[in-house]
ZANU-890600 format. One line per field, with one value per residue (C-alpha): residue number from 1; residue in three letters; y, z, x. Coordinates in pm, whole numbers, plus 50000, padded with zeros to 5 digits. Example, Ala and Ser with C-alpha at 12.3 -4.5 7.8 and 13.67 -1.06 7.14 Angstrom:
2
num <- c(1_2)
residu <- c(ala_ser)
Y <- c(49550_49894)
Z <- c(50780_50714)
X <- c(51230_51367)
//
This chain:
205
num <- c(1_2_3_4_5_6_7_8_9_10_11_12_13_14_15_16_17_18_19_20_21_22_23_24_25_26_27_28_29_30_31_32_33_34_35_36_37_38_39_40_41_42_43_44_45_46_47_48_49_50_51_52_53_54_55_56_57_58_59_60_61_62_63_64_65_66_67_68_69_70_71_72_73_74_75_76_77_78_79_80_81_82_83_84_85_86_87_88_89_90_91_92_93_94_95_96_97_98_99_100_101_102_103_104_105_106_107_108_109_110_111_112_113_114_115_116_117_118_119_120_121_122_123_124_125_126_127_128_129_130_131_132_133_134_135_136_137_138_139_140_141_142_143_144_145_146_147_148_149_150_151_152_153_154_155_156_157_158_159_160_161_162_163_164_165_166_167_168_169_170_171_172_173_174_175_176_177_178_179_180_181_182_183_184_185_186_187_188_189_190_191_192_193_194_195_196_197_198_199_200_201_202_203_204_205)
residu <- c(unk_unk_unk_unk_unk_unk_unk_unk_unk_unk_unk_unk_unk_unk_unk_unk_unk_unk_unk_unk_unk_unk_unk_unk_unk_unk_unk_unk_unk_unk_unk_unk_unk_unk_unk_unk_unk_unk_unk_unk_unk_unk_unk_unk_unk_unk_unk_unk_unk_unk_unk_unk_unk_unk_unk_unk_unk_unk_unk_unk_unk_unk_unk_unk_unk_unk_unk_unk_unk_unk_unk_unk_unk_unk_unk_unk_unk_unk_unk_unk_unk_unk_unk_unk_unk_unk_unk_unk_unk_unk_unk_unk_unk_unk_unk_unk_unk_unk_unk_unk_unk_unk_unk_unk_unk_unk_unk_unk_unk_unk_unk_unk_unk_unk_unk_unk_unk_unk_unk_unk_unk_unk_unk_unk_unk_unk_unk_unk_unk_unk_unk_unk_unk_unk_unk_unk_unk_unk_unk_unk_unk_unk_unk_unk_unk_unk_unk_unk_unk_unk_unk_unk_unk_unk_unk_unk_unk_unk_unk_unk_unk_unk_unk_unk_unk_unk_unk_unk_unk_unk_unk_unk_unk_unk_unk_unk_unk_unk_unk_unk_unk_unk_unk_unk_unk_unk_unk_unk_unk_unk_unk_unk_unk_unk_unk_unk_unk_unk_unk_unk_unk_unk_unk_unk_unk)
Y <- c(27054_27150_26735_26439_26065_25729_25406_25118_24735_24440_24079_24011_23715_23725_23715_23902_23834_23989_24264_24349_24398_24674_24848_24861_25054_25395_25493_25362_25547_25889_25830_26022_25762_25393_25227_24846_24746_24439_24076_24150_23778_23481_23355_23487_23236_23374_23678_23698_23706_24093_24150_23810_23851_24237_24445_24392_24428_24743_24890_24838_24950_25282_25289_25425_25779_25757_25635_25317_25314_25002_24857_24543_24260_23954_23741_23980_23811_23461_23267_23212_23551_23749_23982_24077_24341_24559_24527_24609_24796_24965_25343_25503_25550_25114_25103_24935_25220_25604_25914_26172_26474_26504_26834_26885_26540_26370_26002_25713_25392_25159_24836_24571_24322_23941_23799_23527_23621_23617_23227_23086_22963_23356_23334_23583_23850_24163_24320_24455_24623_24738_24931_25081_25201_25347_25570_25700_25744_25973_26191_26198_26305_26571_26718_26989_26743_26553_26891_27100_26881_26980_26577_26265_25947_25591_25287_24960_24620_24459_24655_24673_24477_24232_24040_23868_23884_24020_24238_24341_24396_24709_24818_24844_25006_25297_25332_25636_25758_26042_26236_26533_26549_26312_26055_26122_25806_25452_25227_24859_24497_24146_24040_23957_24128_24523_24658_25013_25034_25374_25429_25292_25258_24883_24906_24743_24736)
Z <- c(48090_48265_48146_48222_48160_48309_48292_48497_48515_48743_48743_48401_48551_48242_47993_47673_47478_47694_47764_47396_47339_47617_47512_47199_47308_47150_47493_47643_47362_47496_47832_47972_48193_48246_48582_48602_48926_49065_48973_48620_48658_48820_48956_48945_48753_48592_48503_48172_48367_48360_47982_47847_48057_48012_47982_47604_47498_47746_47569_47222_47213_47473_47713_47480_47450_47809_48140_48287_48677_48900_49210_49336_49404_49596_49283_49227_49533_49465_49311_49343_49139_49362_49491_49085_49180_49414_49191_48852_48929_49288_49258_49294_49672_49686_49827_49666_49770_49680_49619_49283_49172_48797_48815_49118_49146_49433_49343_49640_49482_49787_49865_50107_50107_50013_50111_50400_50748_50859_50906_51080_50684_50647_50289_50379_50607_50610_50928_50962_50582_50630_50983_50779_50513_50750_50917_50555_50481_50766_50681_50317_50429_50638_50331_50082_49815_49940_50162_49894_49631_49517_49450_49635_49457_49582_49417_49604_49488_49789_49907_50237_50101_50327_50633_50491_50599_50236_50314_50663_50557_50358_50619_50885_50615_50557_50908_51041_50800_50650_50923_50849_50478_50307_50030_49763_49554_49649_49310_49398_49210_49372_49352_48989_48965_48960_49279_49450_49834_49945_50276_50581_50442_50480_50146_49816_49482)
X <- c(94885_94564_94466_94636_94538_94660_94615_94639_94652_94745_94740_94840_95023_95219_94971_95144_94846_94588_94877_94898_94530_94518_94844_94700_94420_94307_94221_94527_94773_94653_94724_95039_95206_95089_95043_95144_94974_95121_95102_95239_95401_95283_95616_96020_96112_96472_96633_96431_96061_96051_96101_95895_95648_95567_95882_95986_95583_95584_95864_95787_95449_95489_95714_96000_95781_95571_95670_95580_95472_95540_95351_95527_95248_95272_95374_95661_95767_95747_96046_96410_96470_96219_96508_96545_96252_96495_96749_96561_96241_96271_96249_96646_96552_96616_96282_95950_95712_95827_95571_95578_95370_95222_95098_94832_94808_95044_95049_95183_95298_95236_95384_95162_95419_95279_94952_95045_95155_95552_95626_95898_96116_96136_95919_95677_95823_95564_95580_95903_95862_95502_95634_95919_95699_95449_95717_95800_95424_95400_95682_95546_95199_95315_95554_95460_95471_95152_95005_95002_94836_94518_94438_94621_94633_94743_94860_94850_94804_94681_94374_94192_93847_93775_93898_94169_94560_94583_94386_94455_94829_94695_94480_94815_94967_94724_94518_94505_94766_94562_94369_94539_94521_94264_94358_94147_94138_94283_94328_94443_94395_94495_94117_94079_93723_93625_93446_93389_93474_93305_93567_93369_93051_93102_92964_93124_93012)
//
């Protein structure tokens, strides 16, 4: 194809009904693959939480012809069943964050980890993760995969927006990651309201 379309979407927070109207989409039927961008459920809650809350409607209206995307968000991480994410929906690496080409286009599906510091219980443990990931983000921007893409594309749920830890988690992630070869377009969701970030304009819209 010399055209592609996606689309994307995040905190759904398990919403089927809102779900269904934007799967249902004209727009959104044309689309060749479809991005689910974190917070697709509010809370782990059992096994079941992937398919009632947006798996099964996934399926049924497009994901058995196109494929479905996943960004983990920091809900994904909430609840007894939280480790049910690595074990259903991690890309075949075992990881949570992984890189693919569609055409020109070299796409990163990012993973900031969950939006409250490390604490002492062992809930929320970021740091450790978000230095792994950044030592595999350097080898993938230095690989023909990502160098040789005419556009770079990044998926993260948590983005770098303001001076929150939620939002300092993505900034550790991504600074300084790209001097040698630019990220085009960063697409993230977490804030429940559309904006623009123009990179270090300090401007958002």
């Amino acid at each position: 194809k010399k055209e592609f379309s996606f689309a994307v979407c995040s905190d759904i927070h398990s919403d089927t009904h809102i779900l269904k109207k934007l799967m249902e989409l004209p727009g959104v039927r044309r689309t060749d693959f479809f991005v689910n961008l974190g917070d697709m459920l509010s809370c782990m809650s059992g096994p079941d939480a992937f398919y009632d809350g947006f798996l099964d409607l996934q399926t049924e209206l497009y994901a058995k012809e196109k494929p479905l995307v996943f960004v983990r968000g920091n809900h994904e991480q909430i609840g007894i069943f939280a480790s049910d994410f690595c074990r259903m929906m991690c890309h075949p690496s075992g990881k949570t964050y992984y890189a693919f080409r569609h055409g020109k286009v070299c796409f990163l599906a990012l993973d900031a980890g969950n939006d409250h510091p490390d604490d002492a219980d062992g809930v929320y443990q970021n740091t450790a993760m978000i230095a792994e990931e950044r030592k595999w983000l350097q080898d993938v921007v230095k690989s023909e995969l990502f160098q040789t893409a005419s556009f770079r594309v990044a998926f993260l749920h948590m983005p770098p927006y303001n001076g929150e830890y939620d939002s300092r988690a993505g900034m550790s992630l991504l600074d300084g990651i790209f001097k040698t070869a630019s990220l085009h377009l960063l697409i993230g969701g977490h804030v429940h309201h559309y904006f623009r970030i123009d990179p270090f304009s300090g401007e958002c819209t």
